[in-house]
C-alpha positions in Angstrom: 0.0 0.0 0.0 1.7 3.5 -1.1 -1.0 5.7 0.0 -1.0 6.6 4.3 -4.6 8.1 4.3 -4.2 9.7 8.3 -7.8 9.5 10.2 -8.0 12.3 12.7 -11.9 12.2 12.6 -14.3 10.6 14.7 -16.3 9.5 11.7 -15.5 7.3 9.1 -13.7 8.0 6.3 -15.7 9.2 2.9 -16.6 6.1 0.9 -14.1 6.7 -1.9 -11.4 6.4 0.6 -13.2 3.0 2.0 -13.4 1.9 -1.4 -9.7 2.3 -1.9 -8.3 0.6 0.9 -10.8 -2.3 0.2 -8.5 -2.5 -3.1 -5.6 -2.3 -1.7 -4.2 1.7 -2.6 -4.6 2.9 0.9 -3.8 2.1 4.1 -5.8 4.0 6.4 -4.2 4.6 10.0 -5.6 6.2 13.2 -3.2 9.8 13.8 -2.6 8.3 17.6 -1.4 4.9 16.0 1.2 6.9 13.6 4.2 5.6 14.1 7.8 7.3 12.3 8.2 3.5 10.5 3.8 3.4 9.2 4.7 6.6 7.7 8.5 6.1 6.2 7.0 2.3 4.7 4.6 4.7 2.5 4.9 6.7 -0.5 2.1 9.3 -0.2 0.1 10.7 2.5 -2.9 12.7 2.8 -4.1 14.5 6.2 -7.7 16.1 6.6 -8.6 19.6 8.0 -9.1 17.8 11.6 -5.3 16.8 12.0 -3.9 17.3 15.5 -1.3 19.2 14.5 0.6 19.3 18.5 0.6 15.7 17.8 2.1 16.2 14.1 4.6 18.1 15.6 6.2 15.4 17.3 6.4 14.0 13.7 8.1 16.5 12.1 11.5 14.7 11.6 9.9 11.9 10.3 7.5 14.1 7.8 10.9 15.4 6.5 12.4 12.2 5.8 9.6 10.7 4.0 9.5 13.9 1.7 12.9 13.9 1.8 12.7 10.3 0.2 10.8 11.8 -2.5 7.2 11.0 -0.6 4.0 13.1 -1.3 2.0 14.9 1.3 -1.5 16.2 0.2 -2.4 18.5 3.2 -6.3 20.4 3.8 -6.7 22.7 6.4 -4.9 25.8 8.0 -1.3 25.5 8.5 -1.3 27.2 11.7 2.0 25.2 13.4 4.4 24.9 9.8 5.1 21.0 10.5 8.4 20.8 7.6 10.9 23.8 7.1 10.0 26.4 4.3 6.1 25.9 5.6 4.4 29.7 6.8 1.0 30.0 8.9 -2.1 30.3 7.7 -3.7 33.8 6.7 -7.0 34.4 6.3 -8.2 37.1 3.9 -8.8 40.0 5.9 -12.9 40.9 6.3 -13.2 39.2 2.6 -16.2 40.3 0.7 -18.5 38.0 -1.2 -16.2 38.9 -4.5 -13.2 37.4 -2.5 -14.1 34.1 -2.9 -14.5 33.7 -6.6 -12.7 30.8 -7.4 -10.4 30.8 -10.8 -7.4 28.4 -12.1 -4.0 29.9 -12.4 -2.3 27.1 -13.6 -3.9 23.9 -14.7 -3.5 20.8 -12.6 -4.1 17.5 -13.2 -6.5 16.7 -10.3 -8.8 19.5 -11.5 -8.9 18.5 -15.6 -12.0 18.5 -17.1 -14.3 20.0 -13.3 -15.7 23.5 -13.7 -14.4 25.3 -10.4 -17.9 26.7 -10.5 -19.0 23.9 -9.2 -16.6 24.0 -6.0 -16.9 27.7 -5.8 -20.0 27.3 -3.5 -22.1 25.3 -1.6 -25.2 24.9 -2.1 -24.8 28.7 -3.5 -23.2 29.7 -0.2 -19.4 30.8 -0.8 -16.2 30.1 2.2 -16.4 26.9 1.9 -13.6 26.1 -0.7 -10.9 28.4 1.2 -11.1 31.6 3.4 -7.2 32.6 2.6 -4.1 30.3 2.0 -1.3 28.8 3.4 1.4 30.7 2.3 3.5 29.2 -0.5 7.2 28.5 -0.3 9.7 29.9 -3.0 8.9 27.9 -5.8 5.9 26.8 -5.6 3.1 26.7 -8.2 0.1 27.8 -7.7 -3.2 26.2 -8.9 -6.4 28.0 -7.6 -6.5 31.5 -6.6 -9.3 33.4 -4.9 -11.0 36.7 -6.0 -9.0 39.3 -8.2 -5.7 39.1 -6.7 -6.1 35.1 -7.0 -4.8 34.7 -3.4 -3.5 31.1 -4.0 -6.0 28.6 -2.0 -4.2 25.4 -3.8 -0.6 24.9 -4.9 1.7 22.6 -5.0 5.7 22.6 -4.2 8.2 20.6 -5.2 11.4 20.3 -2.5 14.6 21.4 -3.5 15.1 18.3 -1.0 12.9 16.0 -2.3 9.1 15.3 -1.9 6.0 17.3 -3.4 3.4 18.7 -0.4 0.0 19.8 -2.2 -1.8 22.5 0.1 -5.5 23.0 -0.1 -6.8 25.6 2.6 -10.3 24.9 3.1 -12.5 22.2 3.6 -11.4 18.9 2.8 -11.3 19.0 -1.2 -12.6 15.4 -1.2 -15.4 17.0 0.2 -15.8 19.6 -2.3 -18.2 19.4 -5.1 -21.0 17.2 -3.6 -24.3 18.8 -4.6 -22.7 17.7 -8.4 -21.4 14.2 -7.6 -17.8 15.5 -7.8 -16.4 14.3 -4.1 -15.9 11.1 -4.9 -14.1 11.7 -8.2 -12.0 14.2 -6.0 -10.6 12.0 -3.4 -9.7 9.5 -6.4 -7.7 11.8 -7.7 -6.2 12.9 -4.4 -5.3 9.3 -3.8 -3.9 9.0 -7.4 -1.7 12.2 -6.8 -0.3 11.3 -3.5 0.9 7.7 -4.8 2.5 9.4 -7.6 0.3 10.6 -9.9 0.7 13.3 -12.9 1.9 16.3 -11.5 2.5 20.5 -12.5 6.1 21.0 -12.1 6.7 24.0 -13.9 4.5 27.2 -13.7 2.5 29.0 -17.2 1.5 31.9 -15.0 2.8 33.5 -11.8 0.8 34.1 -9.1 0.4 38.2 -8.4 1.7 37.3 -5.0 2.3 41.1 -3.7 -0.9 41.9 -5.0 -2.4 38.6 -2.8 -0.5 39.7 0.2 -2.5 42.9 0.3 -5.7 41.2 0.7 -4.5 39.0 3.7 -5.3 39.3 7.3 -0.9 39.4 8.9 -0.1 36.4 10.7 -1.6 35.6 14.7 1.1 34.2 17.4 0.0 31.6 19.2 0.7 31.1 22.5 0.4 27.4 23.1 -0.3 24.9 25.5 -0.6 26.3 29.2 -1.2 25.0 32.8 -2.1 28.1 35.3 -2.4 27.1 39.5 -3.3 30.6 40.3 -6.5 30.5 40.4 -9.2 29.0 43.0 -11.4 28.2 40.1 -9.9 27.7 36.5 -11.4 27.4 33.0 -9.5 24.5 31.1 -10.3 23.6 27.6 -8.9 20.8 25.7 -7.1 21.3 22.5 -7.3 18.5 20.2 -4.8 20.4 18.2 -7.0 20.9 15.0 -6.1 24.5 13.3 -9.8 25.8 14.6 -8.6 24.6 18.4 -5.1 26.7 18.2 -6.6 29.6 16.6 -9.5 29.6 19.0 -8.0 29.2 22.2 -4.1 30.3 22.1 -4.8 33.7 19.4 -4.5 37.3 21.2 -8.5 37.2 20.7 -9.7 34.4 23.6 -6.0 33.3 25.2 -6.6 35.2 28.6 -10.2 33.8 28.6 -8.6 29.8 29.8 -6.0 29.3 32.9 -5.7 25.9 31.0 -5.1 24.6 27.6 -4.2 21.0 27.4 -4.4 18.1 25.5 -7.4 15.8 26.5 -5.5 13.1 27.5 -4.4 15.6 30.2 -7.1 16.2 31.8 -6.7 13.7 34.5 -4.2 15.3 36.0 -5.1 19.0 35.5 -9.0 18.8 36.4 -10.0 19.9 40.4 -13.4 19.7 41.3 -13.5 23.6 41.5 -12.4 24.0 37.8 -14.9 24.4 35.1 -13.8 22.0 32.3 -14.9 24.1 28.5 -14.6 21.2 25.8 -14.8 23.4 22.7 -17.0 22.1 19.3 -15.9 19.7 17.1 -13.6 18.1 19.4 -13.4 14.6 17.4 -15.8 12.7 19.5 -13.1 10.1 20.1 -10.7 12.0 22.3 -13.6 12.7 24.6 -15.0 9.0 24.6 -11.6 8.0 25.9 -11.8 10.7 28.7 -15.5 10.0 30.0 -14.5 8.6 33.0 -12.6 11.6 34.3 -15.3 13.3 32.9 -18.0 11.4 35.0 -15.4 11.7 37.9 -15.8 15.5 37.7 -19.2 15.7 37.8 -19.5 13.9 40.9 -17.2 15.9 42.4 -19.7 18.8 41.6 -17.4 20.4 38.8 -19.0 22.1 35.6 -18.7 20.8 31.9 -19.5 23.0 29.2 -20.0 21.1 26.1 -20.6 22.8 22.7 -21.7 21.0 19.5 -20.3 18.4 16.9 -18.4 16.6 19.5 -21.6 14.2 20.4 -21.1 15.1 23.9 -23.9 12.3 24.7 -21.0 9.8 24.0 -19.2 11.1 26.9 -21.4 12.5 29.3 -24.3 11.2 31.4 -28.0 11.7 30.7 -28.0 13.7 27.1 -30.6 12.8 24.7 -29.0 14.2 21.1 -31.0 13.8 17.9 -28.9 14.8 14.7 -30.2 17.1 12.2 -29.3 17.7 8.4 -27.0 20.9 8.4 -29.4 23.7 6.5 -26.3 26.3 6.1 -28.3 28.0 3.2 -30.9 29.2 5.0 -30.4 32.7 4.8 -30.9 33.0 0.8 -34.4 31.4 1.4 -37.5 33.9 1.0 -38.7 35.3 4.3 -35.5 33.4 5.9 -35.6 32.8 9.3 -33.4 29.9 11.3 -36.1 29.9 14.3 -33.7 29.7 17.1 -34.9 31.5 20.4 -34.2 32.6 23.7 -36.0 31.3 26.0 -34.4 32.2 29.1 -33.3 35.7 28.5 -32.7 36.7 32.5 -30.1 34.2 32.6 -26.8 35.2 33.6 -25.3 33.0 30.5 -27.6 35.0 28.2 -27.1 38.6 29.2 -26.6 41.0 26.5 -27.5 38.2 24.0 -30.2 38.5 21.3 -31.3 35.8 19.1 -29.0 36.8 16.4 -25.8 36.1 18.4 -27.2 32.3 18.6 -28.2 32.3 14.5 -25.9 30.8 12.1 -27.2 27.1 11.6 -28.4 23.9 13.3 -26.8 20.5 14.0 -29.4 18.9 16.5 -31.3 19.1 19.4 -31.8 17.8 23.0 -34.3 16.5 25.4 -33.0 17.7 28.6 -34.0 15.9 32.1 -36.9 17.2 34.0 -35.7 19.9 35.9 -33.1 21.4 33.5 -33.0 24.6 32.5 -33.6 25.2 29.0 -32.1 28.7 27.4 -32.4 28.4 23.8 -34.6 26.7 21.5 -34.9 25.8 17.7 -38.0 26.5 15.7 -39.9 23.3 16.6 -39.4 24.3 20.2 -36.0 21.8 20.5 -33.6 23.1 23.4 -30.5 23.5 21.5 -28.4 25.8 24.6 -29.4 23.8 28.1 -28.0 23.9 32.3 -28.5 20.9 33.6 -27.5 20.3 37.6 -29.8 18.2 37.7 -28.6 14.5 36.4 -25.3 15.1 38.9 -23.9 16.9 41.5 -21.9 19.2 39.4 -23.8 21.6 36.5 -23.4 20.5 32.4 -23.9 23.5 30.0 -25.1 21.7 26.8 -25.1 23.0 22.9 -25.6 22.3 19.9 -24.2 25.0 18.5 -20.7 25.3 17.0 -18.9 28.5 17.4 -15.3 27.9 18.4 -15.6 25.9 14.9 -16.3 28.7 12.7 -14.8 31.9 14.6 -11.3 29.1 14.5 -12.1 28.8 10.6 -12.6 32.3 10.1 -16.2 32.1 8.5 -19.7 33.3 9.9 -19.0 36.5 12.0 -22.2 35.7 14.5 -19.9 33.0 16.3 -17.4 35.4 17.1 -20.3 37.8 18.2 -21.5 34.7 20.3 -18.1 33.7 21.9 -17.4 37.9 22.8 -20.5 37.6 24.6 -20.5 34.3 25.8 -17.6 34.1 27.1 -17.4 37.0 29.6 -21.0 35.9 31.0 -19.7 32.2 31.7 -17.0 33.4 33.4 -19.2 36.0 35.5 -21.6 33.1 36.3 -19.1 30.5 37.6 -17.5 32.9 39.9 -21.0 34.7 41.2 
């Protein structure tokens, strides 16, 4: 098997991958069960936008050998820890207009022959999905796909002067790309194909307008990384699973005073006291969390809070939450006489304060039935609590969503979770130390 497809996800890989490993092209490995020899026996290796990239740090020797042995990396996601030498941080594309995220080829690639980048350009007519702003590429590089006039370069690919081609795609998972038209699957073939060694660009027709892209991007954040404060009587700790929405969430200038603690999860049993408040942030891949659920449970019972946002099916890991999963409606808004539905339905509560239904409106994933006696805050528009307190089921309190904001605000996309997390935020804090 040449190709290392790496699953960071709690879900399963898309079909196309499956497929592909059922034939024998790829052999799909768990991130925590990378090992330096899995990924030096391979000749191609493709990572999705959930990576832990703390944990791909530890790798980095190893990721420069393989390229170094003339092995290809297809990454997605923000590059916001630059894993291999000649790597930059990710940039966003500073408060991008609708214009900003018209997708147009630069130089023709293989992988893209014969798709109309119309058909990626959006989602299901909404545009951001694709890419937000780009991983910066190295000397040398070509790029592929460029967004809005200055064609601020979203893919490219770079081949080593020491070996090794890395393909960088900063958006969504491209194999994801495309799906209202039937094109995912075609994508993630082709991705497969590239990374084991597939037709490749080498040599550039036209040259990005680079300065010109530079203008249009947002400068670089620093991060402050993983931290363990004592200081305090009662702490807020959040576990990082070390995706790029996790690092830019909780260690940018933005949100890095809000937590005494970031840590890994695996970490938690030695960080959590009963008077801390443990924040696990959405889309944590469920996994990390299942694996903690008895320090979880153990905090709980020793009266501590949990706060548990959406898409990290907190019902897997935490006691007495009822979760029904809901298709994703993210084009709502370009409906007639669009409205989401969500309500407040507690709006006294110290959580809520300053909060109007607008700071809680950006889509859906699900809703809850809470236990008698929970509080319910916010609803959806049959009336489903999607916000809940429950202290109630144990001795300590659960603050449950469904909503997703440390997600977006970390991808840079949907401005209402930022305005929900500067809000948010401040109240939690105000409310655990009342």
């Amino acid at each position: 098997m040449s190709v290392l497809y790496l699953h960071s996800t709690y879900e399963e890989p898309a079909q196309a991958v499956l497929d592909a490993a059922t034939r024998g092209e790829v052999s799909i490995v768990r991130q925590n069960e990378l090992t330096p020899g899995i990924l030096l026996a391979h000749k191609g290796l493709i990572t999705g936008n959930q990576l832990d990239q703390n944990a791909m740090m530890t790798m980095r020797d190893a990721l420069t050998a393989f390229l170094d042995a003339g092995g290809r990396w297809f990454f997605n996601g923000h590059m916001v820890r630059p894993l291999i030498d000649g790597l930059s941080q990710y940039r966003p594309i500073c408060q991008p207009k609708r214009a900003d995220f018209d997708l147009t080829s630069v130089n023709r690639h293989p992988l893209f022959d014969g798709i109309d980048l119309e058909k990626l350009e959006t989602n299901k007519g909404v545009a951001g999905f694709y890419g937000r702003g780009c991983n910066p590429p190295p000397p040398g590089a070509v790029v592929i796909n460029g967004l809005g006039s200055t064609h601020v370069p979203v893919d490219w690919v770079w081949s080593r002067p020491e070996g090794g081609r890395v393909f960088s795609h900063s958006g969504n998972d491209l194999g994801s790309m495309g799906r209202e038209w039937g094109l995912s699957p075609q994508l993630a073939r082709r991705i497969i194909d590239w990374a084991g060694g597939g037709t490749c660009l080498s040599t550039p027709v036209f040259a990005a307008k680079a300065s010109q892209a530079e203008t249009k991007l947002a400068p670089a954040e620093t991060y402050s990384g993983m931290k363990s404060s004592r200081s305090r009587k009662r702490r807020l700790i959040a576990p990082s699973s070390g995706t790029y929405y996790h690092i830019h969430s909780l260690e940018s200038p933005r949100y890095e005073d809000t937590f005494d603690v970031v840590c890994a999860p695996e970490m938690l049993a030695d960080e959590l006291r009963p008077s801390d408040a443990l924040w696990v942030p959405c889309r944590t891949p469920a996994h990390k969390m299942i694996e903690q659920r008895d320090v979880v449970l153990r905090h709980l019972e020793a009266g501590g809070t949990v706060v548990a946002l959406g898409e990290s099916r907190s019902d897997l890991w935490m006691p007495g939450i009822e979760f029904t999963s809901v298709p994703t409606n993210w084009w709502w808004w370009l409906e007639p006489g669009a409205d989401l539905g969500v309500s407040i339905i507690a709006p006294d509560h110290a959580l809520l304060a300053g909060m109007g239904r607008k700071d809680l409106t950006w889509h859906l994933h699900g809703w809850f039935r809470p236990p008698e006696g929970a509080h319910v805050l916010a609803t959806d528009h049959e009336d489903h609590a999607i916000l809940y307190e429950d202290t109630v089921t144990t001795p300590g309190r659960m603050i449950v969503s469904s909503l997703d904001p440390f997600f977006h605000h970390g991808s840079h996309f949907m401005p209402a979770t930022t305005r929900f997390l500067d809000r948010f935020i401040p109240n939690l804090k105000d409310y655990l130390n009342a």
